[in-house]
N, C-alpha and C positions, 0 to 999 in steps of 0.2 A: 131671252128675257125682254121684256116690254114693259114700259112704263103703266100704271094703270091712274085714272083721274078719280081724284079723291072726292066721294062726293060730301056734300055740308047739311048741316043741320035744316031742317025742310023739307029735304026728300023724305018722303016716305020708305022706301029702303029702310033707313037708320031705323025706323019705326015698330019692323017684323021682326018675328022669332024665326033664328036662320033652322035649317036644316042638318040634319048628320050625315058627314062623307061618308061614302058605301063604297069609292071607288080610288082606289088607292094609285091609279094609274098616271097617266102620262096628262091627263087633263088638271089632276088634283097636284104634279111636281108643275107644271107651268103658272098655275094660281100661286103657289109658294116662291116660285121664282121672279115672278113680276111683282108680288109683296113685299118680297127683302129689300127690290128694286127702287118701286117706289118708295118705301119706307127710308133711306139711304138718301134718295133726292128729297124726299121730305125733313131730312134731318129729324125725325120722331125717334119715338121710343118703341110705340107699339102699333100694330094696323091690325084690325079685324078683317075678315072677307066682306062685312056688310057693308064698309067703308070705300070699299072699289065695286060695289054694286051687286056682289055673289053673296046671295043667302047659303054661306054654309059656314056650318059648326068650324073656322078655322082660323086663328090670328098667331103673329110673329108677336116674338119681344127681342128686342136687343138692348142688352145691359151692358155697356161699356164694349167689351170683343166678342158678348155670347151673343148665340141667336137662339133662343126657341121659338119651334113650329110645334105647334098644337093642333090637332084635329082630334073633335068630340071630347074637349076638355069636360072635365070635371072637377068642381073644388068640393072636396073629402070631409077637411076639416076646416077649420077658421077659429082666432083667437085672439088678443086681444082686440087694444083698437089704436087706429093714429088716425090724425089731422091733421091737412097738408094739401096745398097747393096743385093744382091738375090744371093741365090743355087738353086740347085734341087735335088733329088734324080735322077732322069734319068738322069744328067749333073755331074756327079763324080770330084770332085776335080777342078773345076773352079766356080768363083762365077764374075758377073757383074754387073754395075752400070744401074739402071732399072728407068724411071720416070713414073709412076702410077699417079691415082686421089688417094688426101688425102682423102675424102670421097667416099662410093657409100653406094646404097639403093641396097640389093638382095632380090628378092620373089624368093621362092625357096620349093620344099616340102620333106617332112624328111619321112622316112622310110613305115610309114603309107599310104602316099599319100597326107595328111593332109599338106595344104598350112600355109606358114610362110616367113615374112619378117625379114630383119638383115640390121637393120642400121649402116655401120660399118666407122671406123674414123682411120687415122694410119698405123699401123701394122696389124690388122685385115682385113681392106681396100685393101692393096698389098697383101696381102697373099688370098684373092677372087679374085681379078683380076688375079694373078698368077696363082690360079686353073682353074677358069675358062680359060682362055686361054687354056690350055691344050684341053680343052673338044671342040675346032676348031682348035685343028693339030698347035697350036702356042708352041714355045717354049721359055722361057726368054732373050735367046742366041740374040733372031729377033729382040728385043726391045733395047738391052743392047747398052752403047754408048762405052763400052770398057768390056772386059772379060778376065780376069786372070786365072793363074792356080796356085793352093793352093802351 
């Protein structure tokens, strides 16, 4: 595993719509392995691949002990709504007020290739839509109704 450098708001990168993994191999377990890595030294929540500079359909989440890996996520359904508070790792030192769906359904396939669903409610919920977004050149900043700086 290797550390990967998170890049910030500016780059272009953050900007593209990533691509879909086709390659379930040994390149696409080392981009997951340096994510958890970096996400761990970053203290976050979530990383995208567009965030370490790889346009590809792929982002972690870790909610307390879990990890999800995603690749070629998809959100199915989506339902009500919350408002609530967002950082980013690519956004340093400002965090904004974000209104999300309280619920979504993601199919999504984990490392293997091997499809799976996450019914998610909450804090789980925002922090799916928050990745995914990334993974179409979205950034929190776009949605936010006001944005401070720490």
């Amino acid at each position: 595993m290797a550390l990967r450098n998170i890049i910030q708001l500016g780059d272009p990168t953050l900007r593209k719509k990533s691509f879909e993994v086709t390659d379930f191999g040994e390149k696409t377990h080392q981009l997951l392995n340096d994510m958890k890595e970096t996400l761990i030294k970053a203290d976050g929540v979530g990383l995208a691949a567009p965030q370490v500079g790889v346009l590809r359909r792929v982002f972690i989440i870790k909610i307390e002990d879990l990890y999800y890996e995603c690749i070629n996520p998809i959100i199915t359904k989506q339902s009500g709504k919350q408002t609530g508070t967002e950082g980013c790792l690519s956004v340093k030192g400002k965090w904004g007020e974000v209104t999300r769906p309280n619920k979504v359904t993601l199919k999504a396939l984990d490392r293997n290739g091997k499809p799976y669903t996450v019914n998610a409610e909450g804090f789980l919920a925002r922090a799916i839509c928050h990745e995914y977004d990334h993974l179409d050149g979205i950034v929190y900043v776009d949605k936010a109704s006001k944005v401070e700086e720490d």
